[in-house]
N, C-alpha and C positions, 0 to 999 in steps of 0.2 A: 522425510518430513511430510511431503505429500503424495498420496497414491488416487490416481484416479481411472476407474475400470471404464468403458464402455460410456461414459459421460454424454449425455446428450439435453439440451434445452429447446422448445417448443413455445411460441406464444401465440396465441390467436389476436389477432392483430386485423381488422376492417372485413370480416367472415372469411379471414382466408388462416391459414397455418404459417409460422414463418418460424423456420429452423434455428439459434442463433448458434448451437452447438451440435455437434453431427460424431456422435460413435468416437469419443476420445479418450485415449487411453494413454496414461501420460504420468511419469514419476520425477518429483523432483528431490533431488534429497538434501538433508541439511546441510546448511552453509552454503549452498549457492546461490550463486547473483546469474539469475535470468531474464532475457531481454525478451515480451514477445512485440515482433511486430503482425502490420498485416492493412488494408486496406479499411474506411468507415466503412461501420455495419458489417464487419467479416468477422464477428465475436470474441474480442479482445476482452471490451468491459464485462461484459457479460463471463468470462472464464474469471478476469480478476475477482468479481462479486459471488462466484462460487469460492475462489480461493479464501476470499475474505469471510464466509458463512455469511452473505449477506442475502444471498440465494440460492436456492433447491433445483439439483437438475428435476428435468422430467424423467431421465433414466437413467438407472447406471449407480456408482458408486463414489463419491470421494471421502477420502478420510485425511484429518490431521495428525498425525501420530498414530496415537491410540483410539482415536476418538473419530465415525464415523458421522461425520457432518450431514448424510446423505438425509437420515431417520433421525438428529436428535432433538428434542422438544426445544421450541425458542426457547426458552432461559438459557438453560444449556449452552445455546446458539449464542447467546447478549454474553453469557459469562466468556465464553472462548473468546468471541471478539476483543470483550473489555481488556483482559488479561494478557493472550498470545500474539494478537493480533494488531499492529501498527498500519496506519494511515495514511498516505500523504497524494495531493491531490493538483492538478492543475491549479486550480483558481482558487489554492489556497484554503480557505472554508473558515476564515479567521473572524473573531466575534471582534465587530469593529469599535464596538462599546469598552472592553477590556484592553488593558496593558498585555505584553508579551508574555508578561509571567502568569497573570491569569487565566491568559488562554491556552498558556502549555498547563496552569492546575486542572483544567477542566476533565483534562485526559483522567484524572485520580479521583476524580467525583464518584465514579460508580463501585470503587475500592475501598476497601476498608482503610483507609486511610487519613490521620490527622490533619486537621488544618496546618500545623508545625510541622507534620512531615511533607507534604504539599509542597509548602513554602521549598523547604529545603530541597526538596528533588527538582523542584520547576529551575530552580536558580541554577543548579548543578547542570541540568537538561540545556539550560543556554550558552552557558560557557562553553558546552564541549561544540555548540555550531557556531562558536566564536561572536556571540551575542550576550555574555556576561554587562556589557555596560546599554544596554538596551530594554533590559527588562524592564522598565516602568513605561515602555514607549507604546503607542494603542497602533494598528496596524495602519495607518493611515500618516503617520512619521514616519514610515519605514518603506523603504525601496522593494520593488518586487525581488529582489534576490532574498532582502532579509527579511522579508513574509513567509521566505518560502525557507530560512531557515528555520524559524519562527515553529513552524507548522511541523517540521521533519523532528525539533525539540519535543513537539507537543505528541508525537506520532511515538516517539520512545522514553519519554519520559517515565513509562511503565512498563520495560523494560522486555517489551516483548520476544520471542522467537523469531515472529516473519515480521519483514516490512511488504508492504505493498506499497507501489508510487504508480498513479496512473498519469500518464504525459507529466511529469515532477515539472520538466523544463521547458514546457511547451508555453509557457509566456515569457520567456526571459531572452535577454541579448545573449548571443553566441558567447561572448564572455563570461558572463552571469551563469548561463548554464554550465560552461566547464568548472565552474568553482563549485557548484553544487554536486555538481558529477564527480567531484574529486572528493567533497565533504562524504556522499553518500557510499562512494567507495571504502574512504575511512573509514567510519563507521562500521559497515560492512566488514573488512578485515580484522577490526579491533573488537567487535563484539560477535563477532561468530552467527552473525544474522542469518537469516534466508529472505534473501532481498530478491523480489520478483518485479519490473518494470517494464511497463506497457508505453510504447512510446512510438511515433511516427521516425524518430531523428536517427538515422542510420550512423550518426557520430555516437548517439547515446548509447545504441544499441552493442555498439563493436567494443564498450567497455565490457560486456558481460564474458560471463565462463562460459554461456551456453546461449544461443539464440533461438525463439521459438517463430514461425512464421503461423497467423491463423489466417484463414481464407473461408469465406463459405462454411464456415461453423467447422473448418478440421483443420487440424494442427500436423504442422512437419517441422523438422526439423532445418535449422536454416545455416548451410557452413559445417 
């Protein structure tokens, strides 16, 4: 799924250089669920937002399949996101104006896709994170667990390849997050995903097939 050569990120930041990625060379292949952890500012985000084509190393190579993400023109970059690529976020990202169903249609906006098919796939997207009878509810009725299914709806309701979850459970009660850790599991097993999760919680983490550790902009492996 993902191949990444020699990956390195650079930003100039207050006239100084500051590394967030350092010479990484790293393959993850389809259907795995990988955890990475690692200390703030040791370039966690920063590897996610490469995975996600949300950013361009300054060296080196990544590719998504077939398709080398390192060189491809933004469109390109917006169309892979749109289509491959799922979402889901700490703090959620939920339009507070919108019902749960609109803001899982939102995800189908940028798709060729009918208002009628819309409908039908948001509704379908909620059921399966066990929010069928919630869907007219605007994120502000709804508990932070079921924001955050809400969001995981809205993250596959287009029926991506990869999921990305950066800290998924990092606002939730220790209970709350095991439910979502179980939901995103599912998920995972049942649709043949490439679930990759960026997390502090060494409980989150020890659910994964593979653990990544980043530090100082370089990855090892963890376990």
């Amino acid at each position: 799924m993902y191949t990444l050569e020699n990956v390195s990120k650079t930003y100039a930041q207050s006239k100084r250089t500051v590394t967030a990625l350092q010479d990484v060379t790293l393959t993850i292949p389809s259907g795995q669920l990988v955890a990475i952890q690692g200390p703030t500012g040791g370039g966690k985000s920063t590897l996610l937002q490469m995975l996600g084509a949300l950013d361009r190393p300054s060296a080196g190579r990544i590719s998504l399949g077939d398709a080398e993400l390192s060189h491809l023109p933004d469109g390109k970059l917006g169309r892979i996101r749109a289509r491959e690529i799922g979402f889901v976020f700490q703090g959620f990202n939920l339009i507070p104006t919108l019902t749960a169903q609109e803001n899982v249609e939102t995800a189908l906006e940028p798709l060729a896709v009918s208002a009628e098919e819309r409908r039908r796939r948001a509704v379908e997207a909620l059921a399966s994170v066990g929010l069928a009878d919630r869907a007219g509810h605007t994120p502000g009725e709804l508990s932070g667990g079921q924001q955050q299914r809400v969001a995981i709806a809205r993250a596959l309701v287009k029926e991506p390849d990869v999921l990305l979850a950066d800290e998924p459970t990092g606002n939730l009660d220790e209970q709350t997050r095991d439910e979502i850790m179980d939901l995103l599991q599912g998920l995972w097993r049942d649709r043949g995903l490439t679930l990759v999760i960026v997390t502090h919680d060494s409980a989150v983490a020890k659910r994964a097939e593979r653990r990544l550790h980043i530090k100082n902009g370089t990855v090892t492996e963890k376990g």
